[in-house]
N, C-alpha and C positions, 0 to 999 in steps of 0.2 A: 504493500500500500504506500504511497507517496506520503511523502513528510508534508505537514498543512501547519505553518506556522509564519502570519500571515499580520506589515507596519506603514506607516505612512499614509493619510489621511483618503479616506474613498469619495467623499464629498462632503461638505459643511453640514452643521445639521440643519436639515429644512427648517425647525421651528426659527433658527437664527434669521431668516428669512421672508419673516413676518413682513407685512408695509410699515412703511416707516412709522406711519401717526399710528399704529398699534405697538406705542411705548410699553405696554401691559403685560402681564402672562398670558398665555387664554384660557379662557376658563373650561373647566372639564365637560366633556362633551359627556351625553344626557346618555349614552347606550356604549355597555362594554367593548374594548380594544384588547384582543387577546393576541399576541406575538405566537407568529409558530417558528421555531427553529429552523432550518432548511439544511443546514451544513454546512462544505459539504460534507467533512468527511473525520471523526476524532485523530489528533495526532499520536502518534507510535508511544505517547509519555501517560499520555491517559486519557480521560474521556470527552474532553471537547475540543470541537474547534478551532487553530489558531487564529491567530492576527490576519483580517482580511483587509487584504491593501486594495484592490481593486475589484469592480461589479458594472458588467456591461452587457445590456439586453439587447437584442434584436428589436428593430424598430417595425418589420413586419410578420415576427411570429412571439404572440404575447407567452410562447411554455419554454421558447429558449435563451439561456444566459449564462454567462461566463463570469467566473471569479476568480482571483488570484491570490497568492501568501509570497509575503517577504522571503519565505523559505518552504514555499509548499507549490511552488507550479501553478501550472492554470488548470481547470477544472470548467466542464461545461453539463448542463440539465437540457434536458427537451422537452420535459413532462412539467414545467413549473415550478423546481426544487426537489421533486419527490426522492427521483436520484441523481447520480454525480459521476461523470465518467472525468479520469486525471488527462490531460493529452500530454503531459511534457513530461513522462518518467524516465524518457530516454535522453533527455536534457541534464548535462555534468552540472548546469546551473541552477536552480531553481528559485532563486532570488525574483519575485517578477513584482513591478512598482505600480503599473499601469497597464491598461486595455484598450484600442478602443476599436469601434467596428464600424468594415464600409456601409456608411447609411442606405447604398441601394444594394448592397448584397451583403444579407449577413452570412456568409459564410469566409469572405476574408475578413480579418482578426488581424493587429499587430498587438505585439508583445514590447513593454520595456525593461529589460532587464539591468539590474545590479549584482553587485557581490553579494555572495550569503554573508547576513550579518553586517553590511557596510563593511568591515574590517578585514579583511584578506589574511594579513598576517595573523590575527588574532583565529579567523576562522580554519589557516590552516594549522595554525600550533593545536589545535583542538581536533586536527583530523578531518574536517570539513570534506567531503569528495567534493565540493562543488566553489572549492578555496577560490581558485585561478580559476574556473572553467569562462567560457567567450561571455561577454555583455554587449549590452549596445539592444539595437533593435530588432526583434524576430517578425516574422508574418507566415503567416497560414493562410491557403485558399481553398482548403477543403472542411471547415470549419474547426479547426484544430490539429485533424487526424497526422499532418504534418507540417513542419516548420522548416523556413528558410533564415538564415540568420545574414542579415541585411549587411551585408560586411562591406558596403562603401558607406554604410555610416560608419559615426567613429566607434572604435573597440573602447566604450569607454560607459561607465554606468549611465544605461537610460533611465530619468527619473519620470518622463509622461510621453504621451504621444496621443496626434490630433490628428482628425481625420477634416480636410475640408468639407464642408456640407455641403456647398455647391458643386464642389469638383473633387470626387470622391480619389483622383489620381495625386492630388498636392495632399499631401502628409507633412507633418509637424513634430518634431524630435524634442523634447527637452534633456539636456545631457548637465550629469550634475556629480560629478565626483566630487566628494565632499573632501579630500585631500587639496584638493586642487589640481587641473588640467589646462593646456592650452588648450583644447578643444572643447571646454566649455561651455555653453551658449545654448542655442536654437540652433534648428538647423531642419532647412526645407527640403522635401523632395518632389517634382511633377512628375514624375512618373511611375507614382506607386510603389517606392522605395529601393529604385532601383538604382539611383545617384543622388547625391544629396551636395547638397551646398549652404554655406553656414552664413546665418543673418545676424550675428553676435555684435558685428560694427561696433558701437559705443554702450555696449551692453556691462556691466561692472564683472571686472574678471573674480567671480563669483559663480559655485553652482547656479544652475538652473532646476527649477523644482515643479516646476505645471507652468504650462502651456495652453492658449485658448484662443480660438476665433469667434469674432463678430460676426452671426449667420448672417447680419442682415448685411453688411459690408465685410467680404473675405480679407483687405484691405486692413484692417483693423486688426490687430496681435494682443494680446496680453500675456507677460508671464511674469510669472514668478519665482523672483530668486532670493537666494540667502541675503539679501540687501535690500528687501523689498519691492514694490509692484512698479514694473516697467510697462510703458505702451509703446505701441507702433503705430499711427496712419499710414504707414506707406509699404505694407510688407512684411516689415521689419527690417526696410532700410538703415533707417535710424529708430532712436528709443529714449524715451523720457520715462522720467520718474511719473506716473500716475498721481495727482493732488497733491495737499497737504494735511498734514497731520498726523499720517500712519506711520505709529514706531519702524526708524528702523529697523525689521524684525524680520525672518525667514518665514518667508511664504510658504506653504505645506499644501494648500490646495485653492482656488479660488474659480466663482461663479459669474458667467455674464448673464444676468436677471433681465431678457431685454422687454419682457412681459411688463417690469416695472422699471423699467429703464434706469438700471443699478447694475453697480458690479461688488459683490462680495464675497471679503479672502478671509481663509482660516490662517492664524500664527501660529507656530510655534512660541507657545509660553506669553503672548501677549490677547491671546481673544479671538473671537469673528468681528470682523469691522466691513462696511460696507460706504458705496461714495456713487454718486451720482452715477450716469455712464452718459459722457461727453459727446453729444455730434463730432466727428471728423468736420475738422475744419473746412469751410468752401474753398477751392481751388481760386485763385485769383487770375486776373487774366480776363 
């Protein structure tokens, strides 16, 4: 059975995500909420579930979805959760940070992978098989069954990856060695992760931690690094610091809200904070 032990933020908590003028708690709703467990699977040490770092459904089959562990692989359901088949056991790696799937076909999937445990050295003094094994970005186009490990990204921990929603071929790499890297950064592909090329520009030579498009303008970038929330109008030609106010703080996961026209980020150790979502400026001319 695959090891399931499973860090790094899945998504903010929805309740964080209230509208703004509901300052309040909400109040308990009048008929019971009962949580079912889904899995998917007890880890080898005892009987529950690890740390789930990632959760990504299929947008036109509501019983299929995929989930991931810091140190448990990817796992996917057809049935709704009922059960849980592992796809990555033959993977020396199994650190997986992120998911995400092509919105017109779910059955390609990228993967982003890390080291087990972040720490290399630390997880091979401990024996780790999956110490050194390759990082960077995977993808599947048989919904799992097998995987291609995108090797002109860089061999370096993937910490998210984005799928454009208009153009299901441009993909989006967040790459975040938390040591430190020159290859650091964002980094684009058009052709379905078959070449990449890096939009870091004036990006702080800092991980990268999540990554995110504007559906309504693909133009528009957001990500998230250990220095806080950068944006892009042009790509991610260039890159600004997002507002003020927000602690310097490591971004761990953050939401473009375009429903309520907000963007809100999870910190590491400082909060959920959320801030307007800005029109791209008008072109002049």
């Amino acid at each position: 059975m695959s090891r399931l032990s499973i860090p790094f933020g899945v998504a903010a908590a929805a309740a964080a995500f209230a509208p703004a003028a509901a300052a309040q708690l909400p109040k308990p709703q009048t008929h019971p909420v009962v949580w079912q467990e889904l899995g998917p699977a007890p880890i080898s040490t005892g009987p529950y579930t690890g740390r789930v770092s990632a959760v990504a459904c299929s947008a036109t089959d509501p019983n299929r979805a995929y989930v991931a562990g810091a140190d448990g692989g990817v796992w996917r359901t057809d049935d709704g959760g009922s059960t849980w088949v592992p796809l990555s056991d033959d993977w020396p790696q199994q650190a997986v940070g992120a998911l995400a799937i092509d919105p017109t076909n779910p059955s390609i999937l990228y993967a982003a992978v890390a080291r087990a445990g972040g720490f290399p050295a630390l997880a091979a003094a401990k024996g780790h098989p999956g110490a050194n094994g390759p990082v960077g970005v995977f993808r599947s186009t048989d919904g799992g069954a097998s995987w291609t490990h995108l090797t002109s990204a860089p061999a370096v921990p993937a910490s998210d990856v984005s799928v454009d929603p208009a153009n299901p071929n441009v993909v989006y790499a967040a790459i975040g060695d938390i040591f430190g890297d020159p290859q650091n950064g964002v980094w684009k592909s058009t052709d379905g992760g078959q070449t990449w090329t890096t939009l870091d520009g004036d990006l702080p030579d800092v991980p990268v931690n999540v990554v995110a498009v504007v559906d309504t303008d693909v133009e528009q970038l957001f990500a998230g690094t250990d220095a806080g929330l950068y944006h892009s109008a042009n790509g991610g030609e260039t890159w600004r610091r997002y507002g003020e106010g927000l602690p310097n703080a490591t971004i761990v996961d953050l939401l473009v809200d375009r429903g309520n026209s907000r963007i809100v980020v999870a910190t590491q150790g400082r909060g959920v904070w959320r801030a307007p979502l800005v029109p791209k400026p008008a072109e002049s001319g």
